[in-house]
N, CA, C and O atoms as a GROMACS GRO file, in nm:
protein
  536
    1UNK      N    1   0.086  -0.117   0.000
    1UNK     CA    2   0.000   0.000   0.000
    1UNK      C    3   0.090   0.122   0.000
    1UNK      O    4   0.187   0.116   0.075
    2UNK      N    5   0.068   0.257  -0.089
    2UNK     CA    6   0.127   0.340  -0.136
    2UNK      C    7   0.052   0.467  -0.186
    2UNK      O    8  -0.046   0.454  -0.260
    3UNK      N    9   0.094   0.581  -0.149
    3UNK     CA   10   0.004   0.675  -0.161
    3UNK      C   11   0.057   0.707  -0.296
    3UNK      O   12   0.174   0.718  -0.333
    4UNK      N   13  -0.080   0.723  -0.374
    4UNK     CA   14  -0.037   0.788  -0.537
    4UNK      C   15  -0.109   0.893  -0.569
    4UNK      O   16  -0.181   0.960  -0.495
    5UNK      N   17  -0.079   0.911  -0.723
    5UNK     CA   18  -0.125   1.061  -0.785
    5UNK      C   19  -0.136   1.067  -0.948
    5UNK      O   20  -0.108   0.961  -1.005
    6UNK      N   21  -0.159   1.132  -0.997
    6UNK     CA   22  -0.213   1.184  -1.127
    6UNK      C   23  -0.033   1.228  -1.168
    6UNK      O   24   0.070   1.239  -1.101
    7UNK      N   25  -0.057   1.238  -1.276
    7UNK     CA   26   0.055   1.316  -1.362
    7UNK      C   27   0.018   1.348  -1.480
    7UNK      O   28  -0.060   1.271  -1.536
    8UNK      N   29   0.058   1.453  -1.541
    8UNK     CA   30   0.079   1.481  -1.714
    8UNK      C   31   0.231   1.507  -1.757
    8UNK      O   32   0.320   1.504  -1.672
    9UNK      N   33   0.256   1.531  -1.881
    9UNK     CA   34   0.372   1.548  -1.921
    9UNK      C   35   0.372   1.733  -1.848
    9UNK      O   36   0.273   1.802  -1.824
   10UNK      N   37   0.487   1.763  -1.834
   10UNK     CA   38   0.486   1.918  -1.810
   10UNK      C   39   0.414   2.010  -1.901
   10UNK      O   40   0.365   2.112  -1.855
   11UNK      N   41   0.403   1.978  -2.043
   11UNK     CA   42   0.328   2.082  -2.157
   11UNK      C   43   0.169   2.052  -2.092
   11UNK      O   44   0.081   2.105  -2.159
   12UNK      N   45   0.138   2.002  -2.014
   12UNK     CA   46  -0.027   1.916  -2.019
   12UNK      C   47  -0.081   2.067  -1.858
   12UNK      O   48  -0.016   2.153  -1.798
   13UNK      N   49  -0.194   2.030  -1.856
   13UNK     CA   50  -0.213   2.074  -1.761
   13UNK      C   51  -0.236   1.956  -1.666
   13UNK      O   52  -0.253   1.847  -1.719
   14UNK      N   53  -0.237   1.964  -1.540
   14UNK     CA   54  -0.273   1.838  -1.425
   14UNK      C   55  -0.420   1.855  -1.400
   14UNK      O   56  -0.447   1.880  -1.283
   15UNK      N   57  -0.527   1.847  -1.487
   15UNK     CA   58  -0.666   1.847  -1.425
   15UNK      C   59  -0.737   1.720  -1.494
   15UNK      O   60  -0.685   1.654  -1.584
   16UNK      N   61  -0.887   1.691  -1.426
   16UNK     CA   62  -0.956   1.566  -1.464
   16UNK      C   63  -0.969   1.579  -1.616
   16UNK      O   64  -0.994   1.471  -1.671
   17UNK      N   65  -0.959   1.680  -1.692
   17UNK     CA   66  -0.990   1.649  -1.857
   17UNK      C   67  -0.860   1.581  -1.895
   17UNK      O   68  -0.844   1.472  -1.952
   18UNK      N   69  -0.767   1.668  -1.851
   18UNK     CA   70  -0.651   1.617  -1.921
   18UNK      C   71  -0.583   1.415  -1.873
   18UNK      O   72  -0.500   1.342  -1.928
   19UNK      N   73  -0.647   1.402  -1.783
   19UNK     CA   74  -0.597   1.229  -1.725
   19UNK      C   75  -0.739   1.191  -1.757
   19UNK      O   76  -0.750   1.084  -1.697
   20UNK      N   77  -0.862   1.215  -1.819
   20UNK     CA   78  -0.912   1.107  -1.896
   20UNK      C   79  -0.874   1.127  -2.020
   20UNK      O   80  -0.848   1.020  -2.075
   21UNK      N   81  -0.855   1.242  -2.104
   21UNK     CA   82  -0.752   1.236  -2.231
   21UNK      C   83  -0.653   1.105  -2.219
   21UNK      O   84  -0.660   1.002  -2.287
   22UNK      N   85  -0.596   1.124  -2.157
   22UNK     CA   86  -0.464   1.040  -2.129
   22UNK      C   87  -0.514   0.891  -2.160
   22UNK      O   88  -0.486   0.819  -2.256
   23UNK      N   89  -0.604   0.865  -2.036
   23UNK     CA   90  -0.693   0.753  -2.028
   23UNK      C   91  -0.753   0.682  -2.160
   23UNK      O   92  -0.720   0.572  -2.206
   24UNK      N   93  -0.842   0.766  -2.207
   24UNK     CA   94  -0.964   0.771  -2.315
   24UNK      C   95  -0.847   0.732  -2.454
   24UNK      O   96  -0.860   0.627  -2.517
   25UNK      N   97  -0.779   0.794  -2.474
   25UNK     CA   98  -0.730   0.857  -2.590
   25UNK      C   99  -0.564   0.831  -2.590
   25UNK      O  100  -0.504   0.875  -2.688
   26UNK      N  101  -0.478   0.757  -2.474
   26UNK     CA  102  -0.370   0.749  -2.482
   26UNK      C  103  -0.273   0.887  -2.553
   26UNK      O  104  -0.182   0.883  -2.635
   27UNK      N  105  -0.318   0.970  -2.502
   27UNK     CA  106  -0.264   1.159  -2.549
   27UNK      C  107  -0.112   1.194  -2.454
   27UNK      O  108  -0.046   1.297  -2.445
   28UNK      N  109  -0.102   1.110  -2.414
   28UNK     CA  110  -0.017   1.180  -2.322
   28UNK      C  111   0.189   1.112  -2.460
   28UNK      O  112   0.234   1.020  -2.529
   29UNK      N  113   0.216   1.228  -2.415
   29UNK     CA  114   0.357   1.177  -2.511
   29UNK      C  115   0.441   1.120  -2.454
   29UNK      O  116   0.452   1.109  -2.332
   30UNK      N  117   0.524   1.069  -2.550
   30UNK     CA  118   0.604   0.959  -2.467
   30UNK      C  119   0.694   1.015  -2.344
   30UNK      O  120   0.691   1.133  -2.310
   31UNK      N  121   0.766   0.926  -2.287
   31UNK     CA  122   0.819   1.007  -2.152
   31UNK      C  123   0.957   0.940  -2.125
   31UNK      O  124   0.992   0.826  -2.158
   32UNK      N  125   1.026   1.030  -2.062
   32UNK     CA  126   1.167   0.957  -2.074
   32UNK      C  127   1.248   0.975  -1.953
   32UNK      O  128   1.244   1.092  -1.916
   33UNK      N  129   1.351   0.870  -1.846
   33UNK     CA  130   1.396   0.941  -1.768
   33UNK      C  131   1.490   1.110  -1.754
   33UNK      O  132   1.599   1.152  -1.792
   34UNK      N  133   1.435   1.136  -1.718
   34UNK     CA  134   1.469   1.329  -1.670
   34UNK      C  135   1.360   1.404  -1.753
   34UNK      O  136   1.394   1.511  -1.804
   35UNK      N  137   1.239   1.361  -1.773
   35UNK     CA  138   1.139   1.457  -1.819
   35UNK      C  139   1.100   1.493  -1.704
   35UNK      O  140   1.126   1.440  -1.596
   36UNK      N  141   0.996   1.638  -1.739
   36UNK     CA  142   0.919   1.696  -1.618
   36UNK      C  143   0.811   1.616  -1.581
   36UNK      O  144   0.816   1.507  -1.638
   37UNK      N  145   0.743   1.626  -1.528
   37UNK     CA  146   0.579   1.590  -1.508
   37UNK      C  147   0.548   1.638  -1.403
   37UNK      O  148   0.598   1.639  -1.291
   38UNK      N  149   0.409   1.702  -1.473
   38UNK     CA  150   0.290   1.735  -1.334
   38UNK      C  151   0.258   1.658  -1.275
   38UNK      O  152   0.222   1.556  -1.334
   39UNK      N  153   0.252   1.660  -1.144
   39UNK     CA  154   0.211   1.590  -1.011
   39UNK      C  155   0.073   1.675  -0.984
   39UNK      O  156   0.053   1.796  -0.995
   40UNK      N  157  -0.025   1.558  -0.943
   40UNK     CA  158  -0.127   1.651  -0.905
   40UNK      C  159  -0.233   1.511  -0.774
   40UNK      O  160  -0.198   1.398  -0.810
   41UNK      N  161  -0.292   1.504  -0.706
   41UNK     CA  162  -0.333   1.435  -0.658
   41UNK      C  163  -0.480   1.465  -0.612
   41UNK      O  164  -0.514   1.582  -0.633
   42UNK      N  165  -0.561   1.395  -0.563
   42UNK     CA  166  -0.730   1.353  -0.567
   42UNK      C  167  -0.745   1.240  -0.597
   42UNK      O  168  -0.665   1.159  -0.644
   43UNK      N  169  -0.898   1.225  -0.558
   43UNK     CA  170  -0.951   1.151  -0.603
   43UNK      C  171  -1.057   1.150  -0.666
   43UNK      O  172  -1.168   1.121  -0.620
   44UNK      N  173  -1.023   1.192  -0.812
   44UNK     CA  174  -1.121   1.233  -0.923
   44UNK      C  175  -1.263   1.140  -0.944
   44UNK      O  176  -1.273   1.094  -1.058
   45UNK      N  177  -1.328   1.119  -0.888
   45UNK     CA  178  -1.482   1.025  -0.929
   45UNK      C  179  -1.490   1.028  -1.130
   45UNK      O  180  -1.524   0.923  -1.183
   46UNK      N  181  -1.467   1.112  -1.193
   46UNK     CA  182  -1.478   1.089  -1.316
   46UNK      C  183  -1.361   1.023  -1.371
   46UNK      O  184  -1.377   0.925  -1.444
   47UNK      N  185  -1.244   1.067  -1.343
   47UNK     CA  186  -1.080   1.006  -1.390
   47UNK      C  187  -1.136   0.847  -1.353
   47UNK      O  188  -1.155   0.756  -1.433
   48UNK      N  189  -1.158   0.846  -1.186
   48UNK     CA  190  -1.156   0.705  -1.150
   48UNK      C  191  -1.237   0.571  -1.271
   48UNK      O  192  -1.202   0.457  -1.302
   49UNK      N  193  -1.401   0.693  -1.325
   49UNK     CA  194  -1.501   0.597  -1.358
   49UNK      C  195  -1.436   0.538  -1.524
   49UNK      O  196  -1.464   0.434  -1.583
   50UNK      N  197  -1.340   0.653  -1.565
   50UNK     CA  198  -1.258   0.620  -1.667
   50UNK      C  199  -1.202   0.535  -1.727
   50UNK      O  200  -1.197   0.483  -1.839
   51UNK      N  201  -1.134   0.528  -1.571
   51UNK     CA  202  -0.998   0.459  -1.566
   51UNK      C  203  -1.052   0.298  -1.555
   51UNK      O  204  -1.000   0.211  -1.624
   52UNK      N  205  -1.189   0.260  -1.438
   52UNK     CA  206  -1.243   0.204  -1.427
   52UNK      C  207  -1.296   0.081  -1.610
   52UNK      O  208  -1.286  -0.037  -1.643
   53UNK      N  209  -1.338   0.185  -1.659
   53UNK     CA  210  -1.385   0.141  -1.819
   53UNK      C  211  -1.302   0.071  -1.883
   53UNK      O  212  -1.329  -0.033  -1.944
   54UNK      N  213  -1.146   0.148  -1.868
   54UNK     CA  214  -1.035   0.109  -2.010
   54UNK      C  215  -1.026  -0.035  -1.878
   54UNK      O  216  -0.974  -0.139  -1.918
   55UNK      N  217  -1.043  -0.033  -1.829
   55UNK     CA  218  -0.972  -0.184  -1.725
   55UNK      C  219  -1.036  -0.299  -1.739
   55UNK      O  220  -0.993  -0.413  -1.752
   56UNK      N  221  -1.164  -0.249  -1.732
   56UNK     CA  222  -1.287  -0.378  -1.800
   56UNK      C  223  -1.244  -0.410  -1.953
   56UNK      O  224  -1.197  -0.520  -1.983
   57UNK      N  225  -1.259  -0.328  -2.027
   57UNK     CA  226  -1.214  -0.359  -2.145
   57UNK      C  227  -1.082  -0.392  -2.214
   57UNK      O  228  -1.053  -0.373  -2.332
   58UNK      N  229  -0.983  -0.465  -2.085
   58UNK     CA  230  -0.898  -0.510  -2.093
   58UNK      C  231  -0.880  -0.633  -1.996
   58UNK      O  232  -0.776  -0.693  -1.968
   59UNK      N  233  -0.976  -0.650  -1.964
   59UNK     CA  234  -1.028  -0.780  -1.889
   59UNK      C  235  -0.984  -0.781  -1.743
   59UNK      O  236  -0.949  -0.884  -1.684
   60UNK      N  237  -0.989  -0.636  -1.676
   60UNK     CA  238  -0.947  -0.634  -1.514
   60UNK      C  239  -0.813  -0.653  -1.501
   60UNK      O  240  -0.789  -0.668  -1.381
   61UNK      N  241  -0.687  -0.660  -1.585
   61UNK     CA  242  -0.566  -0.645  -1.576
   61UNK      C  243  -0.525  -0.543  -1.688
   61UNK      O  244  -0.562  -0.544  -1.805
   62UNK      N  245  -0.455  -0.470  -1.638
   62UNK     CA  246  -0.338  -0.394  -1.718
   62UNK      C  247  -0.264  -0.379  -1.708
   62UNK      O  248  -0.242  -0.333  -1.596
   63UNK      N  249  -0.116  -0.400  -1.813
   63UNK     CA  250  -0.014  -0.346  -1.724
   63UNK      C  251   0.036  -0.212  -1.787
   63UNK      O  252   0.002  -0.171  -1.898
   64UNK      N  253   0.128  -0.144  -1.697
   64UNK     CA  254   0.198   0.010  -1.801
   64UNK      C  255   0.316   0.002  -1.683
   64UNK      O  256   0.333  -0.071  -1.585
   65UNK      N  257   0.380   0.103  -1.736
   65UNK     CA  258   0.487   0.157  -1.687
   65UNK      C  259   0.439   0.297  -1.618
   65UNK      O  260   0.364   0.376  -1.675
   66UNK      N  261   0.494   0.315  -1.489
   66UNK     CA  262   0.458   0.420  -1.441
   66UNK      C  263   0.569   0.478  -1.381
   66UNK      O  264   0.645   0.414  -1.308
   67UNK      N  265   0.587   0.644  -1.417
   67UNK     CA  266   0.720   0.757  -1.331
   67UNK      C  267   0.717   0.737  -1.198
   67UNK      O  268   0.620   0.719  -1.124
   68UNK      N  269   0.834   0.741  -1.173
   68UNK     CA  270   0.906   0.739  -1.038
   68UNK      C  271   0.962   0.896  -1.017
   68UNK      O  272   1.033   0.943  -1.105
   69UNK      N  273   0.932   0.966  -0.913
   69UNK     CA  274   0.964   1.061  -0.844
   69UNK      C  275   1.054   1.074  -0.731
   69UNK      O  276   1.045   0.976  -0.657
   70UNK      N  277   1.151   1.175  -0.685
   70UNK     CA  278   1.187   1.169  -0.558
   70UNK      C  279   1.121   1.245  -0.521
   70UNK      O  280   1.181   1.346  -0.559
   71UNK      N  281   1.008   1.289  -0.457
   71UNK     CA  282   0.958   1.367  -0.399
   71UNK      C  283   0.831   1.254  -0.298
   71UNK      O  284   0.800   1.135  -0.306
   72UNK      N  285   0.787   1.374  -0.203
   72UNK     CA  286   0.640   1.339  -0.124
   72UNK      C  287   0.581   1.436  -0.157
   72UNK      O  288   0.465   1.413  -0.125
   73UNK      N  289   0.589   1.566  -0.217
   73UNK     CA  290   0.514   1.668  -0.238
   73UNK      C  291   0.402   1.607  -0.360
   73UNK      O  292   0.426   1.509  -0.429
   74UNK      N  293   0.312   1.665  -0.365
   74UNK     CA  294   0.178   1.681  -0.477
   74UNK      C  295   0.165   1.823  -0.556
   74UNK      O  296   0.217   1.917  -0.496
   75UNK      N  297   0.128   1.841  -0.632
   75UNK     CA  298   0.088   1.974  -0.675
   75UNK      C  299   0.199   2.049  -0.750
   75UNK      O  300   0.198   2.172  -0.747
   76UNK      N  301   0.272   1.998  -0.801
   76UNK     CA  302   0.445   2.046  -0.833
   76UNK      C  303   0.478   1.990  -0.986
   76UNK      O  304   0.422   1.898  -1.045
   77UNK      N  305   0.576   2.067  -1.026
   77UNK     CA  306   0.658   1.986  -1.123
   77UNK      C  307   0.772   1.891  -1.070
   77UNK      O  308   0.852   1.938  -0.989
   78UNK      N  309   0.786   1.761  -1.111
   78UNK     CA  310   0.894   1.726  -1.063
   78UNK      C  311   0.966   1.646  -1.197
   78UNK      O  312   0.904   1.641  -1.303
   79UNK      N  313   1.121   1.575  -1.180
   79UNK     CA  314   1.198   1.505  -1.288
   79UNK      C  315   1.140   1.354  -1.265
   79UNK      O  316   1.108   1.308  -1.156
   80UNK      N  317   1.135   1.288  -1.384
   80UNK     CA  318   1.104   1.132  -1.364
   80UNK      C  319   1.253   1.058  -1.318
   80UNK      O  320   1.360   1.097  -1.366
   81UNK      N  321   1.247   0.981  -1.248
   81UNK     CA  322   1.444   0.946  -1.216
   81UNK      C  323   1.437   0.816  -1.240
   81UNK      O  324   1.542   0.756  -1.263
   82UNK      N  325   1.271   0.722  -1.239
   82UNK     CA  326   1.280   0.616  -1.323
   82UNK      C  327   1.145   0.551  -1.349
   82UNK      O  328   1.053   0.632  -1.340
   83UNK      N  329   1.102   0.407  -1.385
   83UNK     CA  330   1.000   0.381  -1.442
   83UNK      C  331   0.961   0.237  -1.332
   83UNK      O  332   1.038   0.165  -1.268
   84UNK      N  333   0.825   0.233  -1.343
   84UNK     CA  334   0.838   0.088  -1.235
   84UNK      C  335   0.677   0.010  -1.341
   84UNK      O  336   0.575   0.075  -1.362
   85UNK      N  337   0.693  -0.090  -1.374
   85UNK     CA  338   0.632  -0.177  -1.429
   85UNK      C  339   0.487  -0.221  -1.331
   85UNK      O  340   0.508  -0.322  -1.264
   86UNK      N  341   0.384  -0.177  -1.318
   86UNK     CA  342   0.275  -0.198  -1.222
   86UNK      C  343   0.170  -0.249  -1.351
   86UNK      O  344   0.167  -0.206  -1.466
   87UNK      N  345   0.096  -0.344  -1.293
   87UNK     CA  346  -0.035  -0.389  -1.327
   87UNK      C  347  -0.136  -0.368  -1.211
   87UNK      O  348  -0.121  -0.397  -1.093
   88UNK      N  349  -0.259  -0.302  -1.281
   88UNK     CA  350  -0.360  -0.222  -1.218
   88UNK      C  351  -0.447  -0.344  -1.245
   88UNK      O  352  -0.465  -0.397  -1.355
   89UNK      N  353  -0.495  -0.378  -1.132
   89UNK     CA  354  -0.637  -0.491  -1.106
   89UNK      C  355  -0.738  -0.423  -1.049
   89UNK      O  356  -0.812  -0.499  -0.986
   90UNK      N  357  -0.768  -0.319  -1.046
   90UNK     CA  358  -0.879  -0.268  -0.992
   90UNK      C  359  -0.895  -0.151  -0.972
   90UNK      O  360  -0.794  -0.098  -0.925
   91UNK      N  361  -1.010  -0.060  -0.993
   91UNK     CA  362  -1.038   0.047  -0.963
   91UNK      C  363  -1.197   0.074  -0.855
   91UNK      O  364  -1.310   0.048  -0.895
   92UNK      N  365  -1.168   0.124  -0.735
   92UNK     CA  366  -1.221   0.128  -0.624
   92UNK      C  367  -1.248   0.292  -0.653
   92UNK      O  368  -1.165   0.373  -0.695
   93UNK      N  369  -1.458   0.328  -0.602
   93UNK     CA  370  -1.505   0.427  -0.662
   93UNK      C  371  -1.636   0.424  -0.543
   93UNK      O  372  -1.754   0.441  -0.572
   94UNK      N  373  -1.598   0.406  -0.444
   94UNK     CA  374  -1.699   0.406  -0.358
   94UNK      C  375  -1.781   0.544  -0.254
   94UNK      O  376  -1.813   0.641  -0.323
   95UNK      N  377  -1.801   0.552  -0.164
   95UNK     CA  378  -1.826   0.625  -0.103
   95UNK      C  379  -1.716   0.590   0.030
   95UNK      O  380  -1.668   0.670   0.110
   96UNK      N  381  -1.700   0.473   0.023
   96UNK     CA  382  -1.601   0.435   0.181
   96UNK      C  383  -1.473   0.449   0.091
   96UNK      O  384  -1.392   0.469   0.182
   97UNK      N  385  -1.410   0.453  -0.006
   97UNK     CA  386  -1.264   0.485  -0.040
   97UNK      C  387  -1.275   0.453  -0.215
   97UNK      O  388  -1.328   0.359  -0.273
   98UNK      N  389  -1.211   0.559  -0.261
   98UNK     CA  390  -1.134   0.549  -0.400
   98UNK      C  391  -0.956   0.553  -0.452
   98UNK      O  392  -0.849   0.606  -0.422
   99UNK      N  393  -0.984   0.511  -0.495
   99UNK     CA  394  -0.809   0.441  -0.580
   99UNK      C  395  -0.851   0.338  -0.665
   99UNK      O  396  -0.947   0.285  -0.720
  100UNK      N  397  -0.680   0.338  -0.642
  100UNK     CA  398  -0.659   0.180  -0.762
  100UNK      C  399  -0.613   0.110  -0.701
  100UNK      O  400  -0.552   0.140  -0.598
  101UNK      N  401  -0.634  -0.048  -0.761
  101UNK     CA  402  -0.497  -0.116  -0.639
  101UNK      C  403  -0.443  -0.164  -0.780
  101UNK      O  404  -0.496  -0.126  -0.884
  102UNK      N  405  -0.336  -0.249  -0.779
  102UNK     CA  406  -0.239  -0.364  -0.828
  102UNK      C  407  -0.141  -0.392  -0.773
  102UNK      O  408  -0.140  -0.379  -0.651
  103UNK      N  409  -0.029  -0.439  -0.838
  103UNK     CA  410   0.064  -0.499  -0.790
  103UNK      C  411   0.250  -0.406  -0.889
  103UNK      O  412   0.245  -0.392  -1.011
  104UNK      N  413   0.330  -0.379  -0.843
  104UNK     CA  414   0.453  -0.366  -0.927
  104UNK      C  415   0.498  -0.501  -0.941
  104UNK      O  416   0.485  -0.586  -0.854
  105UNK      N  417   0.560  -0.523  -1.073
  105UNK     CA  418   0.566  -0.616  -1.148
  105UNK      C  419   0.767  -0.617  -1.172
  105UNK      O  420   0.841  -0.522  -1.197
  106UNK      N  421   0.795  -0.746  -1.156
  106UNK     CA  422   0.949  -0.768  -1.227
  106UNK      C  423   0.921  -0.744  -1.380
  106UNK      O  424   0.811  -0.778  -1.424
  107UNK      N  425   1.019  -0.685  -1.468
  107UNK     CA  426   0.976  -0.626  -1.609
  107UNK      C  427   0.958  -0.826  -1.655
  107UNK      O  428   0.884  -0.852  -1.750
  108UNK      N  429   1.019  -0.926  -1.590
  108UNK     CA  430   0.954  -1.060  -1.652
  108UNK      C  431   0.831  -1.117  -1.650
  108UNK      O  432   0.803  -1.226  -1.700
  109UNK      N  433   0.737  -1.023  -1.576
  109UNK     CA  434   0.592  -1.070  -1.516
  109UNK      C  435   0.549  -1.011  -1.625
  109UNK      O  436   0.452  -1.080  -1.656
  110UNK      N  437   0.562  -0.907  -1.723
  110UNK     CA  438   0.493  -0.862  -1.782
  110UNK      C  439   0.517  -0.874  -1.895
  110UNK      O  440   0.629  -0.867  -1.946
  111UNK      N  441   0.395  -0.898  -1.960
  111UNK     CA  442   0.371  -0.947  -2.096
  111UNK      C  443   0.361  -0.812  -2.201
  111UNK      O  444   0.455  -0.793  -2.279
  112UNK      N  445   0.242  -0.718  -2.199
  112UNK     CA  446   0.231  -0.620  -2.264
  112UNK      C  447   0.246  -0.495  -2.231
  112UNK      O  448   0.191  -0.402  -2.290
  113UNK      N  449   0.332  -0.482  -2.121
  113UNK     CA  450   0.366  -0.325  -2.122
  113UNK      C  451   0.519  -0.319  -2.172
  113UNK      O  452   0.617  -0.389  -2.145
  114UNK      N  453   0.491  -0.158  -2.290
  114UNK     CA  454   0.624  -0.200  -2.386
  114UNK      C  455   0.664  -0.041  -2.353
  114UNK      O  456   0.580   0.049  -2.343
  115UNK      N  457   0.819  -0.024  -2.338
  115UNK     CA  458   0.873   0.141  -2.312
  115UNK      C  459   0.838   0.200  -2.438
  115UNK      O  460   0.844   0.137  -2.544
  116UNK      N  461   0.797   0.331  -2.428
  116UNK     CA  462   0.779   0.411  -2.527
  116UNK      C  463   0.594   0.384  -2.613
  116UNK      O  464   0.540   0.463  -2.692
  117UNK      N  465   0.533   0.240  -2.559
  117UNK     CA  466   0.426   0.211  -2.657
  117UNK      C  467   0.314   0.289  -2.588
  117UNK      O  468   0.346   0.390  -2.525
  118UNK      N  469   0.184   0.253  -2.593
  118UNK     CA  470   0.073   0.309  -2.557
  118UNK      C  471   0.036   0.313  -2.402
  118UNK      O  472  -0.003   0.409  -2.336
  119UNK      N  473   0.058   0.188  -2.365
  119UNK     CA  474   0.030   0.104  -2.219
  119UNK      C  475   0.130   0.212  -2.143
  119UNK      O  476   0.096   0.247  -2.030
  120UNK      N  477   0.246   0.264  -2.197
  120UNK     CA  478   0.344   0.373  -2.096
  120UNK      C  479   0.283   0.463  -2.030
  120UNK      O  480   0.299   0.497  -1.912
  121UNK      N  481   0.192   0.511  -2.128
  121UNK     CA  482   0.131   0.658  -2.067
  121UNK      C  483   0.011   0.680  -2.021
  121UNK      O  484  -0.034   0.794  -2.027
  122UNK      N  485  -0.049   0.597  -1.976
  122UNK     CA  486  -0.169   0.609  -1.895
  122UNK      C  487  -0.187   0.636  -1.759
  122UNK      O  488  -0.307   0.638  -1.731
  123UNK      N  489  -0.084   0.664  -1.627
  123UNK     CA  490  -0.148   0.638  -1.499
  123UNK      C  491  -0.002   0.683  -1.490
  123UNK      O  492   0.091   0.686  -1.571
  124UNK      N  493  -0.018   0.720  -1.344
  124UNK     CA  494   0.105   0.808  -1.281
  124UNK      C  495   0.096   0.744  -1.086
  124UNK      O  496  -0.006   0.709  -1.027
  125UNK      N  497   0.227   0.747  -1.036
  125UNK     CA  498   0.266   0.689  -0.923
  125UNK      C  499   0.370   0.810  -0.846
  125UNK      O  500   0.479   0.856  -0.880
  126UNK      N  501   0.281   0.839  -0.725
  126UNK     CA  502   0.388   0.927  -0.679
  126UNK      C  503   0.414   0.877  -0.562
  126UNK      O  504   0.332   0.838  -0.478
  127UNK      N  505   0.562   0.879  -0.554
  127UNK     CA  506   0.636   0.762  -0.433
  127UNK      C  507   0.792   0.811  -0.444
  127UNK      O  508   0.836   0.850  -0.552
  128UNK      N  509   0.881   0.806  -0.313
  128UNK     CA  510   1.002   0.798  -0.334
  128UNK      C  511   1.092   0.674  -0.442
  128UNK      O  512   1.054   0.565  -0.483
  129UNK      N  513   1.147   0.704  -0.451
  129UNK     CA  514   1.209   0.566  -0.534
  129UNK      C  515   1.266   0.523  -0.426
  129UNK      O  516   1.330   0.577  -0.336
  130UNK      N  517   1.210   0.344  -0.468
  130UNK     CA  518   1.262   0.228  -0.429
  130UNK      C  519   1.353   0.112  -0.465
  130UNK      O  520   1.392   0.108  -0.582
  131UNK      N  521   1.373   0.063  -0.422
  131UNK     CA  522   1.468  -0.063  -0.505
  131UNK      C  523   1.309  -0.145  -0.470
  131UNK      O  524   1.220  -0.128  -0.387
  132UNK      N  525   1.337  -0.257  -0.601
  132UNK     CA  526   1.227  -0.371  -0.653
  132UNK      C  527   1.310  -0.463  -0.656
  132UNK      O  528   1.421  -0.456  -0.710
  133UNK      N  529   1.258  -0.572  -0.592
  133UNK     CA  530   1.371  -0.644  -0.557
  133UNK      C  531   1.221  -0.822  -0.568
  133UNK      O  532   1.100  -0.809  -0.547
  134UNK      N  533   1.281  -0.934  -0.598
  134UNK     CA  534   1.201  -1.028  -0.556
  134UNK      C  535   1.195  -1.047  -0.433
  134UNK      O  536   1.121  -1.135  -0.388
   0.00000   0.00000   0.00000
């Protein structure tokens, strides 16, 4: 368990249109270690019901690659310093709590998340960097 957040590329703005763009429409551009990105955090009920959709229609698993930050701050620009391989199993939209859950993944667990492809740019993780370790 890990507290997370929204991101866009730095040109993007950090609001709910722009992370179901992202979502909806895979809009967000590719991303590379030492790019910027907006940090932004909530818990958007529309992003969530979104995010919720593309997951069903990928049969309750996804995987992507998601930025790594050194920061705990929200609301900021910060540098990506690296990438962590997560599959999202669920999106939680309740009245008692919203998020996502899954799992971070060894890059061998994963089948279709590819650097640079579509699955990269959907969903954002804000966390110190860790070592991933089995």
């Amino acid at each position: 368990m890990d507290n997370g957040g929204w991101f866009t590329d730095s040109s993007d703005s950090a609001n709910a249109k722009t992370f179901r763009d992202y979502i909806d429409h895979a809009t967000c551009p590719p991303l590379n270690v030492g790019d910027l990105i907006n940090l932004q955090n909530g818990q958007d009920t529309s992003v969530l019901k979104d995010l919720a959709v593309k997951l069903a229609e990928r049969g309750g698993i996804w995987d992507t690659f998601l930025p790594v930050v050194d920061t705990d701050k929200f609301n900021t620009t910060e540098q990506i310093v690296a990438f962590v391989t997560f599959r999202i199993t669920s999106v939680i939209d309740s009245t008692s709590g919203k998020g996502m859950g899954g799992t971070v993944l060894d890059l061998g667990e994963s089948g279709t998340a590819e650097p640079g492809g579509q699955m990269f740019r959907n969903c954002g993780l804000l966390a110190p960097p860790k070592s991933v370790g089995n």
